[in-house]
N, C-alpha and C positions, 0 to 999 in steps of 0.2 A: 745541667749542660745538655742541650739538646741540637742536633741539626733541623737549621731553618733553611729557605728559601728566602729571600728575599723579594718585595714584591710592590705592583702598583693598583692602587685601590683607582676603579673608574666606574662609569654609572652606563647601563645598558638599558636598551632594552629590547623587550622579546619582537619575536616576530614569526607567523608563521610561517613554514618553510614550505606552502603553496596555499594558492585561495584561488578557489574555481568561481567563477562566476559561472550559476547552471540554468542554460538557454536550451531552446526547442527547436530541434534541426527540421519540422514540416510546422507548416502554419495551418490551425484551428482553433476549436475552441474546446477550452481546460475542462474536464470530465473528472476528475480528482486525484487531492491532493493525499501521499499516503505517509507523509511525517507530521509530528510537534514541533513545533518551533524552537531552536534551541537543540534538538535532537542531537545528540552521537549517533553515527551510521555507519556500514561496514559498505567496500568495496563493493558495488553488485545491487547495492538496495535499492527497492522500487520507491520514486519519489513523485514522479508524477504521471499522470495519464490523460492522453490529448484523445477524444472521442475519435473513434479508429474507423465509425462507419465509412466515410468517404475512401479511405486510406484501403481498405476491404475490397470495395468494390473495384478500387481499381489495378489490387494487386488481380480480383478474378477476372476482370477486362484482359489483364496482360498473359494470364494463365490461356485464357481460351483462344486468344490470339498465336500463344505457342504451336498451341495443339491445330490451328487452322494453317500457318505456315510447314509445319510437319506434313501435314492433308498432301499441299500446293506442292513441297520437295519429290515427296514419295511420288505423284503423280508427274512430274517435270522428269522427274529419276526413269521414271518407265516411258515415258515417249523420247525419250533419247537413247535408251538400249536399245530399244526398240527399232529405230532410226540407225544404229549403227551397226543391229544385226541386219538390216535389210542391205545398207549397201556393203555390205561383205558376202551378203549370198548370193543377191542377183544386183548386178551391173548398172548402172544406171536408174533404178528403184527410185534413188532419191538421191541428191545433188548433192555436193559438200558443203554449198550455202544453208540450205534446207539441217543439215546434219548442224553443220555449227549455230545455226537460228534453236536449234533444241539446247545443246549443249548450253549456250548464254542461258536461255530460259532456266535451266537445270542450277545451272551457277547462281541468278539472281534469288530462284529458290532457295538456296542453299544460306545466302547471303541475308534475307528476309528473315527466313528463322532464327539465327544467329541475332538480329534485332531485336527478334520479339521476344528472346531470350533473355537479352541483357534489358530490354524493359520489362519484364516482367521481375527481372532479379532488382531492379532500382525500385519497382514496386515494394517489393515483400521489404527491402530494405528501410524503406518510410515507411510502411505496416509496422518495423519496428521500432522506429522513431519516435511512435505514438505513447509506446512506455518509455520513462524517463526515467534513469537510474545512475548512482552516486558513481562517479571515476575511479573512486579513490576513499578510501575512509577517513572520516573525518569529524567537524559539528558542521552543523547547518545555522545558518541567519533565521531568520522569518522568512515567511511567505510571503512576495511581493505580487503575486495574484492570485485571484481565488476562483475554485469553479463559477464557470460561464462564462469568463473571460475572454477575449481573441487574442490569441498569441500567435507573433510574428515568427517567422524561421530565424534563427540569427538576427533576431533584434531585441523581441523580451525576455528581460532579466527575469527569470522566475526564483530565486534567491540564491547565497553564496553558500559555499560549503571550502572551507578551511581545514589543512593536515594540522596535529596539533603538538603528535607526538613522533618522533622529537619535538624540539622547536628552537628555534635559535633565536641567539642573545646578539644583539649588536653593539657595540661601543667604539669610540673613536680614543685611541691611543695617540699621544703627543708626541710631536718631533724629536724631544729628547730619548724620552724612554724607546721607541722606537730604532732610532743610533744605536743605543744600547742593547738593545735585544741583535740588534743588524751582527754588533760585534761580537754578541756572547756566541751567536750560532756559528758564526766564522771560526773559532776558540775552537770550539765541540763540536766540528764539520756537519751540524744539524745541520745542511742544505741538503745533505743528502736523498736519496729518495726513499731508504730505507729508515729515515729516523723517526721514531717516534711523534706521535701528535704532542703537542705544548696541550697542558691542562690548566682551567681555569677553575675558581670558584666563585660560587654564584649565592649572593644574597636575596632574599625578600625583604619585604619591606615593613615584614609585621616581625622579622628577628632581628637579631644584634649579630649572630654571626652568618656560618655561609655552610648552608645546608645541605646542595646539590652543587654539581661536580660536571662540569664539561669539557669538550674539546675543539680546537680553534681549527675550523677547514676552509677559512678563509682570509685573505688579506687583502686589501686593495689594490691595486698597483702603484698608484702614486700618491704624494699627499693633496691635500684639499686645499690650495692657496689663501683662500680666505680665512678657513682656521687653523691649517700649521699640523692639522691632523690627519691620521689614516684612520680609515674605517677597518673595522677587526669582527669575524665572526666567529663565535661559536656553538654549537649542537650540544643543545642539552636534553637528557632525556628526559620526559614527560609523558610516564607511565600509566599515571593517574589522573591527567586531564588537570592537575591542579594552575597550570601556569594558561593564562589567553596572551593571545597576542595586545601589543600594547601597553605593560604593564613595564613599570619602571626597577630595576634591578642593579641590583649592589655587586661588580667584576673586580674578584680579586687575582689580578696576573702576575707569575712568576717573571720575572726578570735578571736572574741573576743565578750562579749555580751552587746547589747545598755546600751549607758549611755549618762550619762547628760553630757556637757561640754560648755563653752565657748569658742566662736569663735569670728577673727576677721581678718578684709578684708589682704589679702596678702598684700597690698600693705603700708599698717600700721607698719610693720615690719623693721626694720631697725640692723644692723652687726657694731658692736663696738670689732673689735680683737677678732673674732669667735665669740662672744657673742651675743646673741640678744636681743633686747629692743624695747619698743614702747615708743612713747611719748605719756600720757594722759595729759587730760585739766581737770584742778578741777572745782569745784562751785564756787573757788575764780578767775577762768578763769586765772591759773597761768599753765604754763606747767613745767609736771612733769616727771621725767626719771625714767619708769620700766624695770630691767630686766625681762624677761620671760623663760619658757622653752616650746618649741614647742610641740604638737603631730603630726597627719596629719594632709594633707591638705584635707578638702571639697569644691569642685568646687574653686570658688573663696575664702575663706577660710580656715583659718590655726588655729586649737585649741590651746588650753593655759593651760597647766597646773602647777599645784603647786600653784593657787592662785594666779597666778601672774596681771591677772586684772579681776576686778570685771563687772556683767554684766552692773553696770550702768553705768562703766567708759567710757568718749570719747576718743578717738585716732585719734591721728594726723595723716590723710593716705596720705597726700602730703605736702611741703614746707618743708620738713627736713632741709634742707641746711641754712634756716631761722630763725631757731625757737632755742631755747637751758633750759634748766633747770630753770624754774622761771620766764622765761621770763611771761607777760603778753600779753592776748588773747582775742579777743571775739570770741565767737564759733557762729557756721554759719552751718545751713545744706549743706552736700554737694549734689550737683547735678545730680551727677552718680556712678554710683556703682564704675566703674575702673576711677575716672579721670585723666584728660590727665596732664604730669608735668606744674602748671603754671608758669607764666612772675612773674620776677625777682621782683615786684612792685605788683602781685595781691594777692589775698587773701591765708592764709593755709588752709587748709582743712583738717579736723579731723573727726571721726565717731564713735560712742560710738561700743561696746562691740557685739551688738548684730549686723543683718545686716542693721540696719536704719544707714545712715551715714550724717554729718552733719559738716560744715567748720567754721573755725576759722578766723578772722582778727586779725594783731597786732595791 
């Protein structure tokens, strides 16, 4: 007896949760490249270098241009005190046209530097455009140019660089199960903002079960007319770079809220003309024929519902072919969880309800 979850199995798949495409904000030509192809890189990393000669000279064009407008201020600055001590001492000296003809000078000065200023700072700004360094950390593509190259400002692609860790899973959930989830959160006022994230599990494609463990931070708004689906996302983490974007994955989602149930080993299960049944062994060690009705499967087991066996009942999980309605048993622990089919001569094996399992002799 264990509490399950109830759930719907859907097929995802990854994606990164950002991909740069990395361009050169000045146009020149590529001096070098400073990754492997393929790389992991950290936020900050130097990746490329645009020959900076030109870029140099014309931050010092813009520099010496400061320092010449500074000259023109300072000089503009003093024939206008100059000009406005005079006509405050003696009278008539010099006109108020003449005094405001300095003053404009003094301002257009003032107004000069303040340009040469801000071109000299958009200078040293493409000086530093000429190193090219990673946004964000991440893997890198290949090199889509290589030294000597002419590279455009915002035009060529010099390769992409993708986040990888996290990385989200996408899948599209169906209109019914959908409803259902719609209704369970209503139930369990999940709408809330305080509720907890829904967790999924996530298969590969080289296992049988579901390895890593993520969370759904997003939903579509509506569905998809054409396939009756929503798009569903979630954040899984990708610590170790194991997962690339594109790769196709096995979503197991909850739909429904824990409950109690009886389970019992898949291999317990047996098909009479679609129908299914197990064989249990009573306390009188008679074997008895249950029909059942399935739920899901957990790992190696398969729930029961409708009452069809109780927890304390045994089940026959091998020697089917053997054994038949009444016949008589003595029950026997079994040895392993999945055993192997025995000889024609050895013992049945039978395992109660829960996962203790335990074998029978005729």
């Amino acid at each position: 007896v264990k509490d399950v979850t109830d759930y719907e199995d859907f097929t995802g798949r990854t994606e990164a949760i950002a991909s740069v495409p990395i361009q050169a904000q000045v146009t020149g030509y590529l001096g070098a490249v400073h990754f492997e192809d393929g790389a992991t890189v950290r936020k900050g990393d130097k990746l490329f270098t645009i020959q900076p000669d030109l870029y140099k000279a014309e931050a010092g064009k813009a520099e010496a241009a400061v320092a010449q407008a500074k000259a023109t201020l300072v000089r503009a600055q003093k024939d206008y005190d100059r000009g406005l001590s005079l006509q405050k001492s003696s009278r008539g000296a010099i006109s108020s046209e003449e005094l405001d003809t300095l003053e404009s000078v003094r301002d257009e000065a003032l107004a000069a530097l303040r340009v040469a200023e801000k071109t000299h700072e958009l200078a040293k700004v493409n000086l530093g455009y000429t190193e090219i360094v990673a946004p964000m950390a991440g893997r890198l593509s290949r090199r889509f140019v290589h030294p000597g190259s002419l590279v455009q400002a915002n035009l060529t692609i010099l390769t992409t660089l993708v986040a990888l860790n996290p990385i989200h899973v996408n899948f599209d959930v169906d209109d019914r199960t959908k409803l259902a989830l719609n209704r369970l959160e209503i139930q369990k006022g999940a709408a809330a903002a305080d509720a907890p994230p829904v967790k999924v599990q996530v298969g590969l494609p080289d296992e049988d079960g579901y390895s890593l463990t993520g969370t759904i931070d997003f939903q579509e708004s509506g569905y998809d007319p054409a396939t009756g689906t929503v798009r569903v996302r979630a954040v899984v983490a990708n610590d170790d770079n194991l997962l690339s974007p594109g790769l196709f994955v096995r979503v197991r989602f909850p739909v429904g809220a824990p409950h109690r149930a009886v389970l019992v080993p898949e291999e317990a299960i047996g098909t009479d003309q679609g129908r299914k049944y197990v064989y249990v062994v009573t306390d009188q060690g008679e074997v008895a024929y249950r029909g059942v009705e399935l739920g899901r499967q957990f790992d190696h087991l398969r729930e029961i519902k409708k009452d069809g066996v109780r927890p304390t009942d045994r089940v026959v999980v091998s020697g089917f072919q053997r054994v038949r309605p009444g016949a008589k048993v003595t029950a026997k622990a079994a040895e392993k969880r999945t055993p192997t089919p025995p000889p024609a001569s050895g013992p049945t094996a039978v395992a109660p309800a829960t996962e203790t399992k335990t074998t029978a002799e005729e």
